[in-house]
C-alpha positions as a Markdown table, in Angstrom:
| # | Residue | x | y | z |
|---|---|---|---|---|
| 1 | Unk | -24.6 | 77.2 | 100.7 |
| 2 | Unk | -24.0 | 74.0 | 98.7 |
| 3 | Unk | -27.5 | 73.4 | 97.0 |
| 4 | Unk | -27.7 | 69.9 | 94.8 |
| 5 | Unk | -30.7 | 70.0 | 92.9 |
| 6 | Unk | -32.2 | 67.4 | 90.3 |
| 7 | Unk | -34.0 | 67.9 | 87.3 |
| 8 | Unk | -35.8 | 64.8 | 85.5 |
| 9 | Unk | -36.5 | 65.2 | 81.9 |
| 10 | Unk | -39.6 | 63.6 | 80.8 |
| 11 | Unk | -40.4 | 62.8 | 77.1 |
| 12 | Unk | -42.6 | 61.3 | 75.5 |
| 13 | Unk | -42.4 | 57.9 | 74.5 |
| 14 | Unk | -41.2 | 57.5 | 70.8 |
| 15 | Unk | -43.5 | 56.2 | 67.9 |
| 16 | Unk | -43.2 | 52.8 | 67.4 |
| 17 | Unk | -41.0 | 52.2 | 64.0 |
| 18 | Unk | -42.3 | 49.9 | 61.3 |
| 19 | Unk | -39.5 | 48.4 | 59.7 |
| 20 | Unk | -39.4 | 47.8 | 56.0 |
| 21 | Unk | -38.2 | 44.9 | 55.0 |
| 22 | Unk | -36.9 | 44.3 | 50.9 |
| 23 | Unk | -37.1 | 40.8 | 50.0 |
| 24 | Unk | -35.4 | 39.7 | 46.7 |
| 25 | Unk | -37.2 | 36.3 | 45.2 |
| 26 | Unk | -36.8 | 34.3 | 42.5 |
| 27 | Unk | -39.8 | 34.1 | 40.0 |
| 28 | Unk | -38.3 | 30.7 | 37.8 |
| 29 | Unk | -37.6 | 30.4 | 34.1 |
| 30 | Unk | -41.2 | 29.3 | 33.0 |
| 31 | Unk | -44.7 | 30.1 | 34.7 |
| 32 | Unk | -45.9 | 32.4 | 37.5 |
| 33 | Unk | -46.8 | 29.1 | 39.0 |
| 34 | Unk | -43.0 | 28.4 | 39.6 |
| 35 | Unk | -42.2 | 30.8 | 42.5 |
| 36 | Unk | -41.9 | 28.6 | 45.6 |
| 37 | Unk | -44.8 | 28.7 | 48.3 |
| 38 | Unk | -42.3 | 30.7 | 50.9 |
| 39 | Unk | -41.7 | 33.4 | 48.1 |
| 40 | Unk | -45.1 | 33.4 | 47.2 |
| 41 | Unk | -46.1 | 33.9 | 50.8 |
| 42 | Unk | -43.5 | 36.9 | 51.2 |
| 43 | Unk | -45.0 | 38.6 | 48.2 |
| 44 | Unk | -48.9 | 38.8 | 49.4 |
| 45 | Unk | -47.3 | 40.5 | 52.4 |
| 46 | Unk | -45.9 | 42.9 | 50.6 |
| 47 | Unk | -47.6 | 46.3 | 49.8 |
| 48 | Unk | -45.5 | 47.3 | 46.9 |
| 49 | Unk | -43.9 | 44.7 | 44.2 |
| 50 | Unk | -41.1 | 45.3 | 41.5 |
| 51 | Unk | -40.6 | 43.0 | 39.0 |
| 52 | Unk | -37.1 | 43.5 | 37.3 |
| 53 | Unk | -37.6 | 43.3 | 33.6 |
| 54 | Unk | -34.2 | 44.7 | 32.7 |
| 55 | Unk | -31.8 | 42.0 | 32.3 |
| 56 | Unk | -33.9 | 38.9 | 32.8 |
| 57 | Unk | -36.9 | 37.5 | 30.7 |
| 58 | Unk | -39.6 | 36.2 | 32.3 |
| 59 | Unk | -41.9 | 34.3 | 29.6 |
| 60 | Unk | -45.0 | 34.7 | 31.9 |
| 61 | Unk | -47.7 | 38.1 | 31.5 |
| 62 | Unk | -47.9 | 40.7 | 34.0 |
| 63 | Unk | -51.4 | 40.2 | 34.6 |
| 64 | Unk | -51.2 | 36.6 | 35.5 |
| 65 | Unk | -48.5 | 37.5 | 37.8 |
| 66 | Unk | -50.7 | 40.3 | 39.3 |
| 67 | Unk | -53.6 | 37.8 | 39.1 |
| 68 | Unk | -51.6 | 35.2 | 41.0 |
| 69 | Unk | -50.0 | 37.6 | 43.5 |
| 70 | Unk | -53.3 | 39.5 | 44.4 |
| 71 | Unk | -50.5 | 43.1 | 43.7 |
| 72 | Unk | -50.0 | 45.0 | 41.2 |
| 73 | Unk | -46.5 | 44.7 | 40.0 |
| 74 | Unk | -44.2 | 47.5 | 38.9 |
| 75 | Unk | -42.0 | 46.4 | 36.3 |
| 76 | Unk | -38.5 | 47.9 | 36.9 |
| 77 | Unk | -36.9 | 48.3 | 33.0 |
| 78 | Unk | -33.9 | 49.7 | 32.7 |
| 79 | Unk | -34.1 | 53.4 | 33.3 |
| 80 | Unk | -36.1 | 52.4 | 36.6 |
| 81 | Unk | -33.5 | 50.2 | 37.9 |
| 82 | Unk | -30.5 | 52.5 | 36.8 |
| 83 | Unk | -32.2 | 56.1 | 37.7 |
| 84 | Unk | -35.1 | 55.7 | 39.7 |
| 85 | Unk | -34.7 | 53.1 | 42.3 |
| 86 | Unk | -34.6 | 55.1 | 45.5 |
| 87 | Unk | -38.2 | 56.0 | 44.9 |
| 88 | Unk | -38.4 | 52.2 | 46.1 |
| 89 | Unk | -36.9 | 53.1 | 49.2 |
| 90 | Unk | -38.9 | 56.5 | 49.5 |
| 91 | Unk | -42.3 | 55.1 | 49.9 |
């Protein structure tokens, strides 16, 4: 008695997946008004922003950046960028 049976596994369909996407964008030497409208764009879509203040020197506040940006910006010294910069990843 040669039986074939089929069995159908059903699951559920998966979560959609957000993807993250890490942009890197120049800020200029002088202003916060010197970004470029694209990177400027990029950053109000972003919900986190890191500004790396470990080997350049921007001669611009934080606050006007922030005010500018409509974020609040990290600012990524030294020990961030060297020890802690997976938490970037992690949230």
């Amino acid at each position: 008695n040669n039986r074939r049976t089929s069995a159908s596994i059903s699951r559920a369909p998966a979560a959609p997946r957000t993807a993250m996407v890490f942009y890197v964008i120049g800020l200029g030497l002088g202003d916060e008004r010197d970004i470029t409208l694209r990177g400027l764009d990029a950053v109000k879509k972003c919900s986190k922003v890191f500004l790396e203040h470990y080997t350049s020197v921007l001669g611009v506040d934080k606050d006007a950046l922030e005010a500018l940006y409509e974020r609040e910006v990290t600012l990524a010294d030294r020990d961030f960028v060297e020890c802690q910069a997976e938490a970037i990843y992690q949230e």
